[in-house]
C-alpha positions in Angstrom: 0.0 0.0 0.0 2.9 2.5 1.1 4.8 1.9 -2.2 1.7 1.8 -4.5 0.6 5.1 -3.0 4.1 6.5 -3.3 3.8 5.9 -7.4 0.7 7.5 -7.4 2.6 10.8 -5.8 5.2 10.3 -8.2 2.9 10.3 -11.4 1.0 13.6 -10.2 4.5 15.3 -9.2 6.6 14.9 -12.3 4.0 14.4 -15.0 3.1 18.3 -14.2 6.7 19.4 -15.9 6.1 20.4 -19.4 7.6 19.1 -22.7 7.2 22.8 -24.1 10.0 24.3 -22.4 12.6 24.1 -25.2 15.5 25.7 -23.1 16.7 24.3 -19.9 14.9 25.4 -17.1 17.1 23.1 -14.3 19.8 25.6 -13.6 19.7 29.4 -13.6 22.5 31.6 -15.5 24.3 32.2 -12.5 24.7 28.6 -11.8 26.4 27.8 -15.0 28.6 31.4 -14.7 30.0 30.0 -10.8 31.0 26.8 -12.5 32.9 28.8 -15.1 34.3 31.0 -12.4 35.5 27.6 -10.6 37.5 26.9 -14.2 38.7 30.9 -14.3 40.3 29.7 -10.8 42.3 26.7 -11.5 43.6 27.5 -15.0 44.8 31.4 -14.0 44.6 34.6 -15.7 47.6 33.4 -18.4 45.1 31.2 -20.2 41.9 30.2 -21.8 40.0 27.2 -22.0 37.5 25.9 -25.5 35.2 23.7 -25.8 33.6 21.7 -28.4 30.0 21.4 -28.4 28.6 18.1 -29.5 28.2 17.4 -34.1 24.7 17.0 -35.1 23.2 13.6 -34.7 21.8 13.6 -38.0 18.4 12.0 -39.2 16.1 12.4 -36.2 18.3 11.3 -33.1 16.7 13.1 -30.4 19.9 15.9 -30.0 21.9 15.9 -27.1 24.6 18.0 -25.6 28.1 16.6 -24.7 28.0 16.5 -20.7 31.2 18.8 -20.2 29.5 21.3 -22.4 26.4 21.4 -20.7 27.7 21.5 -17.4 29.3 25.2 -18.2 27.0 26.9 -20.1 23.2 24.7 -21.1 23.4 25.2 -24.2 22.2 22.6 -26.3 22.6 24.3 -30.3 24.7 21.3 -32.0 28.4 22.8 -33.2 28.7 25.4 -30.6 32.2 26.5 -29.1 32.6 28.0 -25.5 35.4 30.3 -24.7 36.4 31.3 -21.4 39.4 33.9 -21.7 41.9 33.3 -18.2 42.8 37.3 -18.8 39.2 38.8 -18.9 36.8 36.5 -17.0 34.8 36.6 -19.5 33.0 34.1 -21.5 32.3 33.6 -25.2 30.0 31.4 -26.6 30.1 30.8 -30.7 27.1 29.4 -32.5 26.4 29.2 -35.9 24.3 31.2 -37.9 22.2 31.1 -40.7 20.6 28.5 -42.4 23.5 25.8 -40.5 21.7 26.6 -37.2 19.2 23.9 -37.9 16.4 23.7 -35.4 19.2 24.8 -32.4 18.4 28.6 -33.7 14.3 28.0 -32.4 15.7 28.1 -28.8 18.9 30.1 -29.1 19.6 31.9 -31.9 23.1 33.4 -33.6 21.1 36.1 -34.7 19.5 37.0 -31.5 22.7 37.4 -29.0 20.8 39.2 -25.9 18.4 36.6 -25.7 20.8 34.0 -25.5 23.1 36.3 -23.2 20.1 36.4 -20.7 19.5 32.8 -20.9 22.6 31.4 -20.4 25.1 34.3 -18.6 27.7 34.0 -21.0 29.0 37.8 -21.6 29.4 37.5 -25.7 27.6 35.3 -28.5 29.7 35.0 -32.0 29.3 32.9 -35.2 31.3 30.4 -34.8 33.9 31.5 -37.5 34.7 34.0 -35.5 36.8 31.5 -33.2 40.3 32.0 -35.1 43.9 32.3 -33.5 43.6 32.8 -30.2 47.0 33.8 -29.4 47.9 33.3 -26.0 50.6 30.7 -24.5 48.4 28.4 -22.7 45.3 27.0 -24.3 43.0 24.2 -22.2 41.1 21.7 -24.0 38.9 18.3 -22.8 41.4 16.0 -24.1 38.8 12.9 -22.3 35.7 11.8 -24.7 33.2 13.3 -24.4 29.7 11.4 -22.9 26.7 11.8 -24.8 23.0 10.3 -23.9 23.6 6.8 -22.7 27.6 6.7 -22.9 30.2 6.9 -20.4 33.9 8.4 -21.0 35.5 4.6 -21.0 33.1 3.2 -23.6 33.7 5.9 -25.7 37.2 5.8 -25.3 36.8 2.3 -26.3 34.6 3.0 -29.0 37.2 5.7 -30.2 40.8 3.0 -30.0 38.4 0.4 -31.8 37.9 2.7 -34.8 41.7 4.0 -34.8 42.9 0.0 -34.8 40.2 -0.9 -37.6 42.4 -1.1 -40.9 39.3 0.0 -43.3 38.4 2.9 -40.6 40.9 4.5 -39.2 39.5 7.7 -37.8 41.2 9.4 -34.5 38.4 10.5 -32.4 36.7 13.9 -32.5 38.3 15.0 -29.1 41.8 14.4 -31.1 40.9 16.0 -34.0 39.8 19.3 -32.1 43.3 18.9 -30.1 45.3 18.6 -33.4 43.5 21.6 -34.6 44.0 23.7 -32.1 47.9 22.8 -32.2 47.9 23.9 -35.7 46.2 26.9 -35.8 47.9 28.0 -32.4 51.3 26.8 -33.1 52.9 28.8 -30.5 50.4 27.9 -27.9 50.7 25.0 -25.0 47.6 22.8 -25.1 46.8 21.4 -21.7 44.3 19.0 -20.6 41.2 20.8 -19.1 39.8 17.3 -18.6 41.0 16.5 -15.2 39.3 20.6 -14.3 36.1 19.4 -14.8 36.0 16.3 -13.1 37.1 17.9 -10.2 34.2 20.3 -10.6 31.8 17.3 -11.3 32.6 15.2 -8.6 30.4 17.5 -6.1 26.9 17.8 -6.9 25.1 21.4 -6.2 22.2 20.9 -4.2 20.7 21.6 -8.0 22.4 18.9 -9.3 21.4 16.8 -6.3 18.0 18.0 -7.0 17.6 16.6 -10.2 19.4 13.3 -9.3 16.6 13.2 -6.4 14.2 13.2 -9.5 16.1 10.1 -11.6 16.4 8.1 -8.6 13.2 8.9 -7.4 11.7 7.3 -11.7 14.5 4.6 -11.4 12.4 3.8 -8.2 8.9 4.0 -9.6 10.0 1.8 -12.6 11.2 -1.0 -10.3 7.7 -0.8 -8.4 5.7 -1.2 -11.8 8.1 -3.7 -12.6 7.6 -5.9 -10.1 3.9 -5.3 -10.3 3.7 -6.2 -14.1 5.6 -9.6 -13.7 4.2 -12.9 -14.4 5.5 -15.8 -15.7 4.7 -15.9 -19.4 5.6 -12.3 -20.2 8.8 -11.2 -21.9 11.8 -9.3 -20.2 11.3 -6.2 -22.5 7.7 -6.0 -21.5 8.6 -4.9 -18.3 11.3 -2.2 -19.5 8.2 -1.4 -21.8 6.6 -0.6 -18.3 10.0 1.1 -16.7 10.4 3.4 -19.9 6.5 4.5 -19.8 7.1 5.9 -16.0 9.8 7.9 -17.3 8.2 9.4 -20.2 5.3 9.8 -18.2 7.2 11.9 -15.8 9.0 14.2 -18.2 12.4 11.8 -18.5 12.8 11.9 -22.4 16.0 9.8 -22.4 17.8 6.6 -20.8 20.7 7.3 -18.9 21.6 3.4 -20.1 19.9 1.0 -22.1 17.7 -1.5 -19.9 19.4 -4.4 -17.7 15.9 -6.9 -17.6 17.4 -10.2 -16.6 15.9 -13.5 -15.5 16.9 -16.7 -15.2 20.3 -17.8 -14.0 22.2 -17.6 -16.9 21.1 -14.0 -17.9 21.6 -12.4 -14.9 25.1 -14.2 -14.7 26.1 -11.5 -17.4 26.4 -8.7 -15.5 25.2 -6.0 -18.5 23.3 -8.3 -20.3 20.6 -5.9 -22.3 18.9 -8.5 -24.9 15.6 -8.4 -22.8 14.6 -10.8 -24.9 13.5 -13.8 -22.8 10.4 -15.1 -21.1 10.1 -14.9 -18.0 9.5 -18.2 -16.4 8.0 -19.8 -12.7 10.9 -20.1 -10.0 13.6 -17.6 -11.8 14.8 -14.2 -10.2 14.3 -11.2 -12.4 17.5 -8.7 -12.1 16.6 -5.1 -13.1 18.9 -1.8 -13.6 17.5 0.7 -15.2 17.0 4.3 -14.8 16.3 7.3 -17.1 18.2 10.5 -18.2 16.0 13.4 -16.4 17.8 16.7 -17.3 20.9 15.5 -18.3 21.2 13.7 -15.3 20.6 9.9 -14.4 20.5 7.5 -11.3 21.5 3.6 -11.0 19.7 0.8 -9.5 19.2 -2.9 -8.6 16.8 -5.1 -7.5 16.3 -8.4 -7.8 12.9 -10.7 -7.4 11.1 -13.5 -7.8 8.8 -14.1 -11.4 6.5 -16.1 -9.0 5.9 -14.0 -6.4 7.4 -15.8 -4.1 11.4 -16.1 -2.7 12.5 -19.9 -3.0 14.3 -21.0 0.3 17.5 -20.3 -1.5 16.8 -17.3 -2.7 15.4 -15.6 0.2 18.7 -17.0 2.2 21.5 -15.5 -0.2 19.2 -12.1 -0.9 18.6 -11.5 2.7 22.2 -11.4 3.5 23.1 -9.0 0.6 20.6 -6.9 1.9 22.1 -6.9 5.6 25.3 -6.4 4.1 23.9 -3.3 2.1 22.1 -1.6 5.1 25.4 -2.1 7.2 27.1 0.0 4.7 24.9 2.7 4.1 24.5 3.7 8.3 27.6 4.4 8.1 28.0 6.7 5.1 29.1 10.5 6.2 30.8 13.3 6.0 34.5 12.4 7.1 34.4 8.5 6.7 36.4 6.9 5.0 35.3 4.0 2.7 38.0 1.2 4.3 37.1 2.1 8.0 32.8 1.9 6.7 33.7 -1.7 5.2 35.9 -2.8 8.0 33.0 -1.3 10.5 30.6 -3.2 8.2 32.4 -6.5 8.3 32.7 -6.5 12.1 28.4 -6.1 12.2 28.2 -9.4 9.7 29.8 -11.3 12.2 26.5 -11.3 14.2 24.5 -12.1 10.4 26.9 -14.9 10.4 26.0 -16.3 13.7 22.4 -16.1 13.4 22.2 -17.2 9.5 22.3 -21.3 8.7 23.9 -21.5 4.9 22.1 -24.3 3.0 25.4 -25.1 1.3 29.1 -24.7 2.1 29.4 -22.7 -1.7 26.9 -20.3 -0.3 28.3 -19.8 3.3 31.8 -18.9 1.0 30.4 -16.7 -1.6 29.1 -14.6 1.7 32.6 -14.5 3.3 33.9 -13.8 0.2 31.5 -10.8 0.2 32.0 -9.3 3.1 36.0 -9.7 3.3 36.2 -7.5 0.0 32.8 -5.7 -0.2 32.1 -7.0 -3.6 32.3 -3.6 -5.4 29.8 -2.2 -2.8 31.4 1.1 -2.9 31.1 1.3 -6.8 31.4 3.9 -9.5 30.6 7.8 -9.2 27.0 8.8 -10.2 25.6 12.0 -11.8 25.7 12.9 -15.8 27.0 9.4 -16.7 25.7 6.5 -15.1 29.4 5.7 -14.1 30.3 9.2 -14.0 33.8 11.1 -13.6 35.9 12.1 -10.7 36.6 9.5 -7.5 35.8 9.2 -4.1 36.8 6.4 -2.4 40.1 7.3 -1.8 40.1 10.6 0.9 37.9 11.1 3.1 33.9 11.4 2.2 32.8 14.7 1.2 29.0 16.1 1.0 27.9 16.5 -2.6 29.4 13.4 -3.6 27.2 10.7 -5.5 27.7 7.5 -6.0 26.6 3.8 -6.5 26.0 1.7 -3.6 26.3 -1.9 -5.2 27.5 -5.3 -3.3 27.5 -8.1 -5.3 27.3 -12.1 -4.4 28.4 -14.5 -6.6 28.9 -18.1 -6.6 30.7 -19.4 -9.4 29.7 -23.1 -8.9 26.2 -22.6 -10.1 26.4 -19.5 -11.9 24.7 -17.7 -9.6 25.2 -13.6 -9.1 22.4 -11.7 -7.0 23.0 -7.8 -6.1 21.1 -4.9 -4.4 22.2 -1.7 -5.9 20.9 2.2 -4.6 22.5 5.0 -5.6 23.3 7.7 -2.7 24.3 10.9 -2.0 26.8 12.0 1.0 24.7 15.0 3.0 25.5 17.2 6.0 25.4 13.9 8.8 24.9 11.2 6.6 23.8 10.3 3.9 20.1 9.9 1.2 19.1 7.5 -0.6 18.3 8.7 -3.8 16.7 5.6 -4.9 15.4 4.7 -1.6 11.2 4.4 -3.0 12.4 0.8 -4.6 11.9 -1.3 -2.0 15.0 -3.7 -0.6 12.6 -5.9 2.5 12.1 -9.4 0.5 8.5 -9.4 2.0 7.7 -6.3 0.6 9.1 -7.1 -2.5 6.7 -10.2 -2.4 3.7 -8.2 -1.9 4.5 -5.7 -5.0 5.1 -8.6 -7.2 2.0 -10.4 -6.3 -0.3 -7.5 -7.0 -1.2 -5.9 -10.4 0.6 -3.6 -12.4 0.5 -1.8 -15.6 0.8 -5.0 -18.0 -2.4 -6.7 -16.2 -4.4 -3.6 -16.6 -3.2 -3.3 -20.3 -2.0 -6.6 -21.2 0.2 -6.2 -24.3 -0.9 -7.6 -27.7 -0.5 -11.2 -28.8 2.0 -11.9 -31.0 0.0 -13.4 -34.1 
């Protein structure tokens, strides 16, 4: 009842925002001019630092901003360059004009600079041919990839050294391209990395920021909840990411922040990002979902694992009952201050009483729980905000309020291919710390319930296949 009435808050909260506004309305101007005067700080008043907005998609790929390039300045126009001059404090922002504005120019426009000034702070608006020598010694550049919707910096770094090594491809990245330009047409110039700048920025959320990750974790959570109310044996994985992705679009979340994880069955959820979603789902498997939207250029990450039947088999219940004591002794201790090898050995010493108390069916089990709780099974995982395994770090100084990041132990026992995880994404605050995804429920029995009940796919049961 608590959870069911919780989705019913959700749908009447979010699905007020409109689709009409066609520029950001997230962040403020003054916002985005404090994180520029962060960069102003770090790379002096010797230099300047460009960026390279993202290419047109082409066709109709809903557009999307690079995340380094939103994060200064909100802009979303496609082959746009930000300039922030070391010397002046100032900031330039180059667009294109004309007919090559595309549909950019019906929300900010070349040819209409105090509109865009207003909108987004930045103190000057220029074509974009207008970006020529820039003469000066030191000249930052992103030298990272740059994330899009859906990506992280490592997969398309990957993507990028896949194409170089390809013998009928060949192509360096557009990152390096931009780099080798710049050296060229600033020969006397040092080019610097301005990559490792803004991760540094990125790694603490503004209560904005935080804001708007409260709002992803908050749809990843609602999508688990219809999830587990749509599930019955017979239906399909995807079915139920059908559900996931109508709570987000419902709610004003026009993007994934990473394609749907919608396992079940042991072999599926064995591969840790499997994303077929293509199986039925079938009486006594566990379903394994992760899955969250991109809400304002911002996403969450989540885990949750139950039962197709309704119903935790003996095993099941055993092995997903300790993750979940495992989790919960992590995330008391979260705060301000602590650091992440004193939280897991504090957590280790609490398991000692789970261990006491907890009868292991089989000696493999009993193992793959030590083995848990002796190196935390990635439970302090990746960084969270703009990428679902954002930039910056954490886990090595001491815990800092703003940060975000993935909450993720993971059990597996490689003699039956079994891997079962509980997975909440949080965010360090003033004393503690929030669960951001903290409407998904983790208690088994209350899983149970949800799952028994009726969700979206009993009420409108998808169409036979003929």
């Amino acid at each position: 009842m608590r959870i069911a009435a919780m989705l019913g808050v959700g749908l009447l909260l979010f699905s007020t925002l409109s689709w009409g506004q066609e520029y950001q309305a997230h962040f403020p101007p003054e916002e985005f001019k404090a994180r520029r005067d962060k960069v102003f700080d770090r790379i002096g008043d010797n230099a300047v630092a460009v960026l390279q907005g993202a290419p047109d998609p082409g066709g109709y790929i809903y557009p999307r901003q690079s995340n380094a390039f939103y994060y200064l300045c909100g802009v979303e126009n496609f082959h746009s360059y930000l300039l922030l001059d070391g010397r002046t404090r100032k900031t330039t922002l180059y667009l294109l004009t004309g007919s090559g504005q595309g549909r950019g120019a019906r929300v900010l426009s070349a040819e209409n600079p105090d509109a865009v000034k207003g909108l987004t702070g930045v103190d000057e608006v220029l074509p974009v041919e207008k970006l020529t020598g820039l003469r000066i010694g030191v000249i930052y550049a992103p030298f990272g990839a740059a994330e899009g919707q859906g990506q992280t910096r490592g997969g398309v770094q990957g993507r990028n050294t896949r194409a170089l090594a390809d013998p009928w491809d060949g192509r360096v990245s557009r990152e390096a391209n931009f780099i080798a330009l710049l050296m060229t047409r600033n020969p006397r110039s040092e080019i610097r990395d301005l990559t490792p700048v803004l991760d540094e920025l990125r790694s603490i959320k503004s209560p904005l920021e935080i804001e708007l990750m409260r709002r992803a974790g908050q749809l990843s959570a609602l999508a688990v909840v219809e999830a587990m109310r749509s599930t019955r044996p017979g239906l399909y994985e995807y079915q139920l990411e059908a559900a996931a992705r109508y709570i987000f679009a419902l709610n004003g979340a026009r993007l994934e922040g990473y394609r749907a994880i919608i396992a079940s069955g042991v072999q599926n959820i064995w591969d840790a990002h499997y994303f077929f979603n293509s199986s039925p789902l079938k009486d006594g498997d566990l379903i394994l979902m992760d899955y969250a939207p991109d809400y304002g250029y911002y996403t969450s990450d989540i885990g949750r694992m139950w039962p197709v039947n309704g119903k935790f088999s003996p095993w099941q219940r055993e092995l997903c009952q300790f993750i979940l004591e495992y989790h919960k002794a992590i995330l008391k201790r979260i705060r301000p201050g602590a650091v992440v090898k004193e939280v897991m050995a504090e957590a280790a010493a609490e398991m000692e009483a789970v261990f006491a108390r907890t009868r292991f069916s089989k000696p493999e089990y009993e193992k793959a729980a030590r083995q848990l709780v002796r190196t935390g099974g990635g439970v302090f995982s990746h960084t969270v905000g703009m990428a679902v395994h954002d930039v910056g770090s954490y886990a090595s100084a001491p815990l800092k309020k703003g940060q975000v990041f993935s909450i993720d132990p993971q059990l597996r026992v490689p003699e039956e291919n079994l891997y079962l995880r509980i997975e909440d994404t949080v965010v360090v605050t003033d004393d503690g710390v929030e669960i951001l995804t903290r409407l998904a429920p983790m208690e088994l029995d209350e899983i149970e319930k949800l799952v028994q009940g009726e969700g979206l796919l009993q009420r409108f049961p998808p169409t036979p296949k003929p």
